[in-house]
C-alpha positions in Angstrom: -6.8 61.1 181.3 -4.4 62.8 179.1 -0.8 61.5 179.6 1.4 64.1 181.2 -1.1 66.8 181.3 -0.2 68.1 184.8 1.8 71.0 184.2 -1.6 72.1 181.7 -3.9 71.5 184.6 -1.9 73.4 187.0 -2.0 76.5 184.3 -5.8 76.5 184.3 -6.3 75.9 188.0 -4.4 78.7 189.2 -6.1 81.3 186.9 -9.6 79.6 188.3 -8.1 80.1 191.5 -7.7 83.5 190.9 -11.1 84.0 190.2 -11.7 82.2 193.8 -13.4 79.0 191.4 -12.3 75.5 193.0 -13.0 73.2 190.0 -11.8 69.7 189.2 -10.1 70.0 185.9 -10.1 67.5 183.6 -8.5 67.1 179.6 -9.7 65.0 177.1 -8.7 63.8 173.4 -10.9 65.9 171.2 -13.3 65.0 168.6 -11.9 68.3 165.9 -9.7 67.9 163.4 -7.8 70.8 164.1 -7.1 70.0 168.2 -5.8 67.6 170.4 -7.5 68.4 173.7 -10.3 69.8 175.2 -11.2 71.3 178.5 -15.3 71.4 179.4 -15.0 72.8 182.9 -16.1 76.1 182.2 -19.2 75.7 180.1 -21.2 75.6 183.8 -19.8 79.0 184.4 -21.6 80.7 181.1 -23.4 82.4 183.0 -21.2 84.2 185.3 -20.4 88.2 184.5 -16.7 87.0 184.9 -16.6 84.5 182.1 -14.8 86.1 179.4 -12.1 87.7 181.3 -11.6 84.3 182.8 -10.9 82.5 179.5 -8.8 85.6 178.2 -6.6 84.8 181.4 -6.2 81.0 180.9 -5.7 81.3 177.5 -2.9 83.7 178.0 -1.4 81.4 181.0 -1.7 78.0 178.3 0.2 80.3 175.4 3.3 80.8 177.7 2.8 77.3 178.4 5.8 74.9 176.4 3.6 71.8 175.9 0.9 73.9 174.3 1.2 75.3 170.7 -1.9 76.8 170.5 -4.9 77.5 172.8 -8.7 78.9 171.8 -11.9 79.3 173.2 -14.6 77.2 170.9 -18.2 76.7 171.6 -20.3 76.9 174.8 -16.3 78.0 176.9 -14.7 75.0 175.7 -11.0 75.1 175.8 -9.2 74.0 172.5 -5.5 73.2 173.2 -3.0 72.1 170.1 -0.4 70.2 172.3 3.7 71.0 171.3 6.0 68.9 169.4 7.8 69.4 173.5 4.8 67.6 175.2 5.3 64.8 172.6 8.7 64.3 173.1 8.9 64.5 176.7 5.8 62.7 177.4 5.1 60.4 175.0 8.4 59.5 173.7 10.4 59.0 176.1 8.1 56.8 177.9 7.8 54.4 175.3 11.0 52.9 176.4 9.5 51.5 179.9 12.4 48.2 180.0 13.8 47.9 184.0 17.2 46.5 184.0 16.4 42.9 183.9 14.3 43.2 180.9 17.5 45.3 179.3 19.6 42.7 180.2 17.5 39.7 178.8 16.9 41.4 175.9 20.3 42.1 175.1 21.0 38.0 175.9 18.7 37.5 173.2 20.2 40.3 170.6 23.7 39.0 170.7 23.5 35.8 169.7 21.2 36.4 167.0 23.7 39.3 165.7 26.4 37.2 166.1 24.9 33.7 164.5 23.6 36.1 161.9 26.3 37.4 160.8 29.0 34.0 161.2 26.0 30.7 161.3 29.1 28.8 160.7 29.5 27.7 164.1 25.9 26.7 164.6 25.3 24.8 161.3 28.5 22.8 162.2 27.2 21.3 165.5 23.7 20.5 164.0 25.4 19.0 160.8 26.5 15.9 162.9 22.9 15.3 163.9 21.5 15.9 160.4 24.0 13.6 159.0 22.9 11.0 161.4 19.1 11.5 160.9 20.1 11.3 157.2 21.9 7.8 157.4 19.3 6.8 159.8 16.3 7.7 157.0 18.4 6.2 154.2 18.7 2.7 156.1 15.0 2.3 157.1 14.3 3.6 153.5 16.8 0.2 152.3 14.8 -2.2 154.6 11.6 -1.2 153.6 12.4 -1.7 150.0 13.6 -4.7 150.5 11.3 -6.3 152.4 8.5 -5.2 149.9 10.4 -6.5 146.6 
């Protein structure tokens, strides 16, 4: 399933249903260069006397259409669609921000502190300076014992 590709579906059903045709549309990513999408409904109706004013029609509809940039008819009644810089933006970019309020808020939890000790550590290395001091001494005195034990 193409992400967001309603308002493109609802384009090519209601020239089908024009041509009383009750079909089950479906997009996918295409294997051409050249094109993002493909629609394969139609190459079952090949045969019918109506074909070509059919895909004159839905090609027309998908050109007024603001998430497509370019539509064509390829091989066997495919339907090549080049989708709009629009459809990016309003359905894949904006949904790659998918954080709920408590995930905002967590993550902003996190952020602040970082910014902040990133900017001014001097707060942070001061309370682990006592410890390291300590663990310091601490090395140096075991260091002093083992040497002299083993003189």
């Amino acid at each position: 399933m193409i992400v967001g590709d309603k308002y493109i579906i609802d384009d090519i059903n209601k020239v089908l249903r024009d041509f009383s045709i009750n079909e089950d549309i479906e997009l996918s990513y295409s294997q051409i260069d050249s094109v993002d999408v493909q629609c394969n409904n139609l190459v079952k109706y090949s045969k019918d006397l109506r074909i070509n004013e059919i895909l004159n029609n839905i090609i027309e509809k998908l050109e007024k259409n603001k998430y497509i940039k370019n539509a064509t008819v390829g091989k066997n009644n495919f339907i090549n669609l080049v989708l709009s810089n629009i459809y990016f933006d309003e359905n894949i970019t904006k949904k790659l921000i998918d954080l709920n309020n408590s995930e905002i808020f967590i993550l902003w939890s996190l952020a602040i502190p970082i910014l902040f000790f990133g900017f001014y550590p001097e707060p942070l290395i001061n309370t682990i300076e006592v410890s390291i001091n300590n663990l310091i001494e601490v090395y140096n005195l075991n260091l002093e014992n083992y040497m002299v034990k083993n003189k």
